[in-house]
N, C-alpha and C positions, 0 to 999 in steps of 0.2 A: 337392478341398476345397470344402465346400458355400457359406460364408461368402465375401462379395465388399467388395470395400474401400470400396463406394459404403453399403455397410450399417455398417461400421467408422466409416465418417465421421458417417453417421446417430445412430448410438450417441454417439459424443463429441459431437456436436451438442446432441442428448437431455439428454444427462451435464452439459452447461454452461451450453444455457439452461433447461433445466425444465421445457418443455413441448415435444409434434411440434410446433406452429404455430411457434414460435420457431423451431425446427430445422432444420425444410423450411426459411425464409427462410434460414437462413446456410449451407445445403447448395444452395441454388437449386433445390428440388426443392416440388413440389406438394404440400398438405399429406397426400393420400390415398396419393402415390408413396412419401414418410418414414414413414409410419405403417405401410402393406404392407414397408417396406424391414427396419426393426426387427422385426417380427414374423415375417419369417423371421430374422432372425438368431439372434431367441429358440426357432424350431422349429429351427433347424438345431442349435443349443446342448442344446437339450434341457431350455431354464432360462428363466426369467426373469431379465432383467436390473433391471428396476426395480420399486420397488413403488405401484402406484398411488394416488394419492391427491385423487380428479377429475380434473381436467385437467392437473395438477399429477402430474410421474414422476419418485421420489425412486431415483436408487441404493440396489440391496440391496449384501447383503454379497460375493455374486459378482461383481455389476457396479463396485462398487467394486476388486474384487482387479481385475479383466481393462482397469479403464478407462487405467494407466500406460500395459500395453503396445501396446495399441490406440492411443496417441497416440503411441510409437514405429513402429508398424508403419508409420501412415500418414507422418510424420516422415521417418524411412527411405526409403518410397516416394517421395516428393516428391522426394528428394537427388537418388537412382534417376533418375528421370523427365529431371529436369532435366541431369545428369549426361551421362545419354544423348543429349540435345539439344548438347551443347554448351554448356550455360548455365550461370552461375554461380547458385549456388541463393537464389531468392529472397528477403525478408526482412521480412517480416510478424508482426508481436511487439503482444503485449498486456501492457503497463506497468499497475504498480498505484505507486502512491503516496499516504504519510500526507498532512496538509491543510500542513503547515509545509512539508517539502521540495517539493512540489506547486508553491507558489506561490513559493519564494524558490530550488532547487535546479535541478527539470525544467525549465523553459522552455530554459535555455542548453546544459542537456544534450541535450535531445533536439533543438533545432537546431543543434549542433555534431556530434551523431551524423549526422544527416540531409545533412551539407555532406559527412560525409564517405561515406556511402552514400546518394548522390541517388536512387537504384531503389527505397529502403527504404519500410515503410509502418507507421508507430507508433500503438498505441491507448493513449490513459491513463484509468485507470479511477482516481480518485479517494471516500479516507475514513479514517475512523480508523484508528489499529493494528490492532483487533478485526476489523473490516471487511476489509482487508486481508490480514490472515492467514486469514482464512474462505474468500477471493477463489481464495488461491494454494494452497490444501490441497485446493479441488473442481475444483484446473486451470482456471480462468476466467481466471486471469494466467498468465502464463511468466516473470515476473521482476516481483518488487516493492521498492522504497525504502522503509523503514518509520523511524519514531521509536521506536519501544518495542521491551520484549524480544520473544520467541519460544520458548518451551520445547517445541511440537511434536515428538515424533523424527522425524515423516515430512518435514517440512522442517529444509532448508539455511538456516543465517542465519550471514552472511557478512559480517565487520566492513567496514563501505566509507570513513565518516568521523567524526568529533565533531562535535558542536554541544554550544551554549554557552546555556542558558536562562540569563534574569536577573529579578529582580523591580523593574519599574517603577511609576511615581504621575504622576501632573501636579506641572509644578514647584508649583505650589497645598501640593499636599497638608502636611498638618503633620508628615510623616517626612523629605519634602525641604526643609523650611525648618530642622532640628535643625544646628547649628553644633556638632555631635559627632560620633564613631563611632556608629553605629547598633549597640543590644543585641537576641537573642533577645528580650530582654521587650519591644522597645519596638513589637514584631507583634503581643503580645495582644489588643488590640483593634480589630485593623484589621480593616477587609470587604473580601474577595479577590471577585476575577472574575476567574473561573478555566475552562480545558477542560474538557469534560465529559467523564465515570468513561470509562473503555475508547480512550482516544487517550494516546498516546507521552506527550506534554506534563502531562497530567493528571498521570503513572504516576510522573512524577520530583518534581513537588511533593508527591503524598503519596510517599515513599520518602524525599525529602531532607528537608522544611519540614514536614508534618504530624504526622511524631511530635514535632519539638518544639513543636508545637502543634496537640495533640490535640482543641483546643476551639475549635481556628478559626472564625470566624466566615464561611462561602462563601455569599457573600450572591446571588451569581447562579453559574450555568453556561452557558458556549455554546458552539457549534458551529464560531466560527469564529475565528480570531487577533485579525483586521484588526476583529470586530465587540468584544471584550473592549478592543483598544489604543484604541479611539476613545471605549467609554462611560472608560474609565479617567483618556484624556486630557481629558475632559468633569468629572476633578473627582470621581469616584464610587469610592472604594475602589482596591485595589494589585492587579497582574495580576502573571501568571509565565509568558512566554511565551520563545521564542525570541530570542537578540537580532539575529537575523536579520529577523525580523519588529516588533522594535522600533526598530532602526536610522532608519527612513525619516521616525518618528516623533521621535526624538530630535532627528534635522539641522533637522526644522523647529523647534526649541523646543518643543513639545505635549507630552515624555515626558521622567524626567529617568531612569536606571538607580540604582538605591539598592545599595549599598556592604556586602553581607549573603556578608565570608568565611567563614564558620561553616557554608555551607550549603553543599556541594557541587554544583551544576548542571548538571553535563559530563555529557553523555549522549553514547554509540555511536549511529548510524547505520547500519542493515542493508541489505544485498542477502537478498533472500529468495528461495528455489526450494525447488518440490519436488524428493526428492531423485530420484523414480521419472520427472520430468519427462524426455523425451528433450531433449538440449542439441544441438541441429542449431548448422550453422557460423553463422547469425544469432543467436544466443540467444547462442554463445561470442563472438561480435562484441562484444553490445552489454555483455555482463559483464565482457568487458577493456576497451570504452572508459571504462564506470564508474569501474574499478581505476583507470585512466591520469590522469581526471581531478580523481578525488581526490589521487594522487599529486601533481599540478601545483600543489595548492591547500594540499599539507602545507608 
């Protein structure tokens, strides 16, 4: 067999950061050693693998079929390698997670993982739905937390928990001073600060709240929770974020939650994989201690 696994690596290396200079660094290899290393793997194949684009090496459509099982081979190998040693097989994982569970879900999980596998070693790659699902479709993640849906067929999205968006104001505002139920109409005129288009959080206010208010007024967009619950608690328009991330704001008095059952909010929480991903016994590790600790919190 002409093909060596040091070239295998090179290739997913390629595959994940997008350029040899990247490559070489994450294979520890010279950037002239990953460049000669690919280029045979490409003469031995009889193909190219990518297509170039400057510096910049996009998967074709061969390097995309061969990249799943190239990440089992080497996957496989490893188990192998270490198997043979005596070792329990390592556990090195790249986490993606949205901007909500990121800040209010991962911290406790991945130090509760980590207590329970000290050896382990966790990356988290943080950003929107969008971002994320883009993350785990080119193999850059082995496991993501998402807020939003997934209609990919090549990914697994895997119900893990609920959360509960809500629409808060500063006790100020003139919808928390109403000594009423609160109506659909009485949203016509308000100015949202709201997540921007393509994150989880965005996806459920327009699905739930924007058809019955087509004419909303979203007087800002941003990036991040914590930066919307503070212009909001400043007095400026009504936000729809998690109450996970409004909570902190509440207990101090800054935020009040408005009283809007008409609107459904409950949103699923995913586990995401690819389905073509090899699941070595660290990747089945950390997707049942997910399971286990959602279970603990139903």
């Amino acid at each position: 067999m002409r093909m060596t696994l040091r070239q295998l690596a090179v290739f997913v290396a390629v595959a994940q950061e997008g350029t040899v200079t990247k490559a070489s660094e994450a294979v520890r290899l010279t950037q002239s050693a990953a460049s000669m290393a690919l280029s045979d793997l490409e003469d031995g194949l009889g193909s190219p693998l990518f297509d170039r684009q400057g510096k910049r090496l996009q998967l074709n459509d061969l390097g995309r079929y061969l990249l799943p099982q190239a990440l089992e081979i080497l996957g496989r190998c490893e188990a192998f390698e270490q198997a043979a040693k005596g070792e329990l097989q390592g556990i090195d994982l790249r986490l993606g997670a949205t901007l909500t569970i990121s800040d209010y879900l991962v911290p406790d999980l991945m130090a509760n993982f980590l207590l329970q596998q000290p050896n382990a070693h966790l990356q988290l790659q943080v950003g929107n739905t969008r971002q994320i699902i883009e993350a785990v479709s080119q193999f850059q993640l082995d496991l993501a937390l998402i807020e939003g849906s997934c209609h990919l067929p090549q990914l697994q999205c895997i119900h893990w928990q609920d959360d509960e968006l809500a629409v808060c104001c500063a006790p100020s505002h003139p919808l928390a001073q109403l000594d009423r139920a609160l109506t659909i109409k009485d949203f016509d005129a308000v100015e949202w600060i709201l997540r921007e288009e393509g994150s989880g959080t965005r996806e459920v206010f327009d699905h739930a709240i924007l058809q019955d208010l087509p004419n909303a007024n979203i007087r800002l967009t941003l990036g991040h929770n914590e930066a919307i619950l503070k212009i909001v608690a400043g007095g400026m328009g009504v936000g729809c974020v998690s109450k996970l991330a409004i909570q902190p704001f509440q207990d101090k008095g800054q935020l009040v939650i408005l009283d809007t059952p008409f609107w459904e909010l409950t949103r699923p929480l995913f586990m995401l994989v690819h389905r073509q991903k090899y699941q070595g016994p660290g990747l089945k590790a950390l997707m049942q201690f997910c399971e286990n600790q959602a279970k603990k919190k139903a």
